[in-house]
LOMIDREN-934937 format. One record per residue (C-alpha): residue in one letter; chain; x, y, z. Coordinates in Angstrom, 3 decimals. Example, Ala and Ser with C-alpha at 12.3 -4.5 7.8 and 13.67 -1.06 7.14 Angstrom:
2
<pt><type>A</type><mol>A</mol><u>12.300</u><v>-4.500</v><w>7.800</w></pt>
<pt><type>S</type><mol>A</mol><u>13.670</u><v>-1.060</v><w>7.140</w></pt>
***
This chain:
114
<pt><type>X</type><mol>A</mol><u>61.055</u><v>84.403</v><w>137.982</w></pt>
<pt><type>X</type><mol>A</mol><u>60.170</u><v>88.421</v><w>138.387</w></pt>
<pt><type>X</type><mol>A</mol><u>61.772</u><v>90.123</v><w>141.580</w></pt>
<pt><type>X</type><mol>A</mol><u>60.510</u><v>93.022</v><w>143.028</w></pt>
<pt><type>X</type><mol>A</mol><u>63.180</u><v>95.094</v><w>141.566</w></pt>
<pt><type>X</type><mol>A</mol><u>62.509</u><v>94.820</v><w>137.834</w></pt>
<pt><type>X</type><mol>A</mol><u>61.256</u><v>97.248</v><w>136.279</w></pt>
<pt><type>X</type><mol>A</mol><u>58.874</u><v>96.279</v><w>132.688</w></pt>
<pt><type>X</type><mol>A</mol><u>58.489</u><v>98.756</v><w>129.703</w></pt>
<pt><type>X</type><mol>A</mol><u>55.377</u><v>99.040</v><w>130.225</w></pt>
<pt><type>X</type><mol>A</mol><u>52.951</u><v>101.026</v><w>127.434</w></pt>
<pt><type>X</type><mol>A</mol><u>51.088</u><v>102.363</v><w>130.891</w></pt>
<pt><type>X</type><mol>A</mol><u>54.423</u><v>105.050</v><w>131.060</w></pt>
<pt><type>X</type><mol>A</mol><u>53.067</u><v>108.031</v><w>129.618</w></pt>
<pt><type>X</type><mol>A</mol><u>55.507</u><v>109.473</v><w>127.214</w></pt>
<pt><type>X</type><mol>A</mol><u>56.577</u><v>113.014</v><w>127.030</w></pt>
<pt><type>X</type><mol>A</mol><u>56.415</u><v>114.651</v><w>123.743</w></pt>
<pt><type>X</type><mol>A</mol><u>58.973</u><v>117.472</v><w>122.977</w></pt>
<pt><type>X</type><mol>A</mol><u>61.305</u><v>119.348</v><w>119.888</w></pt>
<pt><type>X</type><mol>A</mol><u>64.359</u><v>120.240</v><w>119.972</w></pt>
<pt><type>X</type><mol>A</mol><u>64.775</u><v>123.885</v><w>121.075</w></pt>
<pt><type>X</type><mol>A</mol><u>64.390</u><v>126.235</v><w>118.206</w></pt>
<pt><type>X</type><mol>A</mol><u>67.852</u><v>127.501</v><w>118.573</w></pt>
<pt><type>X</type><mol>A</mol><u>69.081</u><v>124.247</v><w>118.370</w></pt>
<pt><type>X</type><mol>A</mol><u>67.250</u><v>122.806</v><w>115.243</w></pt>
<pt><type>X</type><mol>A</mol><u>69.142</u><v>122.751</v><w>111.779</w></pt>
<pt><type>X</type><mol>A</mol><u>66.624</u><v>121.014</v><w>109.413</w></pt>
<pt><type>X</type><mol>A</mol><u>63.079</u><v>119.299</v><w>109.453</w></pt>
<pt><type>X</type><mol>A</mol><u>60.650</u><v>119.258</v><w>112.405</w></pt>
<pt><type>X</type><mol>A</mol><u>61.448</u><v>116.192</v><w>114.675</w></pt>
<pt><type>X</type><mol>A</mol><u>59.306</u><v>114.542</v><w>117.300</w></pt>
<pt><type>X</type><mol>A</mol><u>61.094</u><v>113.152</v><w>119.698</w></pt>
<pt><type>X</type><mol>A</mol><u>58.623</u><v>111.248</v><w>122.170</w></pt>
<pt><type>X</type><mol>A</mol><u>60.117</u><v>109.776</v><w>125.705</w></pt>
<pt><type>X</type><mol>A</mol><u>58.977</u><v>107.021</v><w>127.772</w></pt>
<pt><type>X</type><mol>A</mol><u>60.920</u><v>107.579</v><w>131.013</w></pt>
<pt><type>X</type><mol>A</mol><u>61.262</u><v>104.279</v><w>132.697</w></pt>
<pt><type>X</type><mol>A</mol><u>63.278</u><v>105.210</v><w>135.596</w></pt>
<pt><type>X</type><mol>A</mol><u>64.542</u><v>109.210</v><w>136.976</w></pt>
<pt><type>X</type><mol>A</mol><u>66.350</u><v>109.085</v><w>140.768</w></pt>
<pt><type>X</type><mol>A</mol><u>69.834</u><v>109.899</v><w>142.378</w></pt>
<pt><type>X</type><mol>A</mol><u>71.301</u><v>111.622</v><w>138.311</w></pt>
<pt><type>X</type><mol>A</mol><u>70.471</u><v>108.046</v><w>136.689</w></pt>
<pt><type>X</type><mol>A</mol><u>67.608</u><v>108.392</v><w>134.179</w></pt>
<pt><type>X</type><mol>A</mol><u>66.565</u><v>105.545</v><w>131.540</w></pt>
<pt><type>X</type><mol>A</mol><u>63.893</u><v>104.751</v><w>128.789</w></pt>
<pt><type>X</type><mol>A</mol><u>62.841</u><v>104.893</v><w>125.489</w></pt>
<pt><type>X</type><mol>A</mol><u>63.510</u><v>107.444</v><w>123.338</w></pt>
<pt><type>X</type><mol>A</mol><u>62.283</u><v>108.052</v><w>119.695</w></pt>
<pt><type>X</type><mol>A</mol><u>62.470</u><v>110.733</v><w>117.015</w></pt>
<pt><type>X</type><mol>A</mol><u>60.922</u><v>111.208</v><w>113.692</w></pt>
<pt><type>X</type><mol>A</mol><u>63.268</u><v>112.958</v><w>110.886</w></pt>
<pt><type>X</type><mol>A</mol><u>65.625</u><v>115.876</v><w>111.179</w></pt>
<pt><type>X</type><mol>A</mol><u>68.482</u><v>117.452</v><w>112.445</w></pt>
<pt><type>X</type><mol>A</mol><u>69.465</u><v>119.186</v><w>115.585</w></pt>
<pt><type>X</type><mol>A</mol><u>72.877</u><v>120.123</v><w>117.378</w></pt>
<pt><type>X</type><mol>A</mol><u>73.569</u><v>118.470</v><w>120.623</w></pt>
<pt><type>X</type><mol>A</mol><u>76.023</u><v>118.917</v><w>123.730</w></pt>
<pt><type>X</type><mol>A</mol><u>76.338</u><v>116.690</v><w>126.270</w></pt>
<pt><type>X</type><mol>A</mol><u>77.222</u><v>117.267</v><w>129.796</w></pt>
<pt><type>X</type><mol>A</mol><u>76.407</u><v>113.851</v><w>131.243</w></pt>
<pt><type>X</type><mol>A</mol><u>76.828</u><v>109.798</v><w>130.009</w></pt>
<pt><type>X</type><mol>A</mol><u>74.464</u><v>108.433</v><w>127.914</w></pt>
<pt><type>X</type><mol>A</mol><u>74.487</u><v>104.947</v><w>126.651</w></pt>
<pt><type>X</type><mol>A</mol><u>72.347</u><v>104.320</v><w>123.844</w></pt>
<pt><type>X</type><mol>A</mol><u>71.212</u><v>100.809</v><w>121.458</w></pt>
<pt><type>X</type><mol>A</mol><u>69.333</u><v>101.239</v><w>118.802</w></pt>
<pt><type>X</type><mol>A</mol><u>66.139</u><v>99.750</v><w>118.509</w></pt>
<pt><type>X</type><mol>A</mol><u>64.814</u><v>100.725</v><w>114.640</w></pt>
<pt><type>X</type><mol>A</mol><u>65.531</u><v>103.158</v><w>112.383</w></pt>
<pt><type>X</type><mol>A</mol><u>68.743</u><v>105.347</v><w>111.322</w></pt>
<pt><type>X</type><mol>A</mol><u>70.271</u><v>108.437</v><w>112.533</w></pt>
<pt><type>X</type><mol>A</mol><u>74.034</u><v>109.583</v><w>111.846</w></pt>
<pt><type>X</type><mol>A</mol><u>75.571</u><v>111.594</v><w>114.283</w></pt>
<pt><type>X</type><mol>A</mol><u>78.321</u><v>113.830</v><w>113.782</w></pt>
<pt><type>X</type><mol>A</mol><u>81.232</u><v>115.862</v><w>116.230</w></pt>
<pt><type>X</type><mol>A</mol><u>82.363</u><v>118.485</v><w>115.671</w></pt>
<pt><type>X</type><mol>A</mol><u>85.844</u><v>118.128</v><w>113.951</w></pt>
<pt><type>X</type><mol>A</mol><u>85.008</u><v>114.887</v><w>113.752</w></pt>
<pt><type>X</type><mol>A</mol><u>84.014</u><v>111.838</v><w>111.345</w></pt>
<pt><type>X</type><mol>A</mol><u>80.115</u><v>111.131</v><w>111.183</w></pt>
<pt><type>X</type><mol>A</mol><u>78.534</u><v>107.574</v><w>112.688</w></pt>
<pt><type>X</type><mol>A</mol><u>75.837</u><v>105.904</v><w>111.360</w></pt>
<pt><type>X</type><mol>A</mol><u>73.985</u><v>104.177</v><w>113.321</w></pt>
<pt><type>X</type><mol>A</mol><u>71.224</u><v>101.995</v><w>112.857</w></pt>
<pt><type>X</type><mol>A</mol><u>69.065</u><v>98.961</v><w>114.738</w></pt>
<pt><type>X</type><mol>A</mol><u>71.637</u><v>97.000</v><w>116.963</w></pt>
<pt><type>X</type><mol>A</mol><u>74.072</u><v>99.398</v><w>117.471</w></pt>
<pt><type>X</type><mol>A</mol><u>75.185</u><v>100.569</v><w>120.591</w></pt>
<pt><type>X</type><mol>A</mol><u>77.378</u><v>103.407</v><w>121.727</w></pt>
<pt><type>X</type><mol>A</mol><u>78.185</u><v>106.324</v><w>124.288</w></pt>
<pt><type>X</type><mol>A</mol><u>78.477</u><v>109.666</v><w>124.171</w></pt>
<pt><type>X</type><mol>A</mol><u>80.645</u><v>111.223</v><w>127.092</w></pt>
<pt><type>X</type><mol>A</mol><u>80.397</u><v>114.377</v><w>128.460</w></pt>
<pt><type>X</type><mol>A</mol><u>81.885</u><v>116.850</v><w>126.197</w></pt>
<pt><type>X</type><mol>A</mol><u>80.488</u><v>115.414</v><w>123.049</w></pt>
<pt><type>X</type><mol>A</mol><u>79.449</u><v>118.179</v><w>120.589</w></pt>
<pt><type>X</type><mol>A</mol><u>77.907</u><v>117.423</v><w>117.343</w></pt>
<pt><type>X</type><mol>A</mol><u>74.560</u><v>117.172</v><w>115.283</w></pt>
<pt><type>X</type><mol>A</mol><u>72.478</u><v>114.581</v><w>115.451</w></pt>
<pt><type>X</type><mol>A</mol><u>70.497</u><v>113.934</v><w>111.897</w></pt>
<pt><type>X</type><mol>A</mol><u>67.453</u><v>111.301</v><w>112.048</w></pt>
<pt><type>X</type><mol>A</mol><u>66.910</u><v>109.815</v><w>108.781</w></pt>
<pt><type>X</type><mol>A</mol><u>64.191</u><v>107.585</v><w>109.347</w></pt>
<pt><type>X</type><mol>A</mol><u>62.519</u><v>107.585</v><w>112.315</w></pt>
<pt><type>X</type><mol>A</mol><u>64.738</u><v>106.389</v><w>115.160</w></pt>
<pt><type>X</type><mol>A</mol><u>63.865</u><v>104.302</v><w>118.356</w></pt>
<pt><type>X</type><mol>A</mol><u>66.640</u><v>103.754</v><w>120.816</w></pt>
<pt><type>X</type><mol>A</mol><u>66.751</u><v>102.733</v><w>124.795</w></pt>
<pt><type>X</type><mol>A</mol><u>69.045</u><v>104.741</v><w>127.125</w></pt>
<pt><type>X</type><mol>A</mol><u>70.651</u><v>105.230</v><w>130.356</w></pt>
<pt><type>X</type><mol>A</mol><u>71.667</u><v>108.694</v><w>131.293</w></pt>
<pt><type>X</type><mol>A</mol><u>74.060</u><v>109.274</v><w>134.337</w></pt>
<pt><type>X</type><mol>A</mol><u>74.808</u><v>112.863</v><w>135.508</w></pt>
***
């Protein structure tokens, strides 16, 4: 049974296609490519995917993340590097500062609250 309320992945979602900002980039020349599934009241979700390299990030909102394919690592700052890989899930608060590296190309869903 469907209700109303579900909402499919559907390959209709046209995906937005973006780099990280040059300022941010450390290595490579990643892809990332974004199917945004849903975007209202600071919740956002989707599909998210990157081809190879490295980039700083800093996040200011929630994010929870599972891995779909591929394998990234992400590192704080001051802190121990993750890798992560399909099947893993995690969260990255508000605060978090750190690189994220893509080693082979990554595919993960998301939810993003502000």
């Amino acid at each position: 049974m469907v209700t109303a309320n579900l909402v499919p992945v559907s390959p209709s979602v046209e995906p937005d296609i973006s780099r990280p900002d040059p300022e941010k980039l450390l290595s490579g020349d990643p892809v990332h490519t974004t199917w945004n599934l849903e975007e209202r009241d600071g919740l956002y979700c989707g599909i998210w995917q990157s081809t190879p390299g490295s980039w700083r990030i800093a996040y200011d909102e929630w994010e929870y993340c599972r891995i779909l394919e591929g394998v990234s690592v992400i590192s704080e700052d001051g802190g121990a590097a993750t890798t992560v890989s399909a099947g893993d899930s995690f969260i990255l608060r508000p605060g978090f500062k750190g690189i994220w590296e893509v080693i082979e190309t990554t595919r993960k869903d998301y939810v993003i609250r502000l």
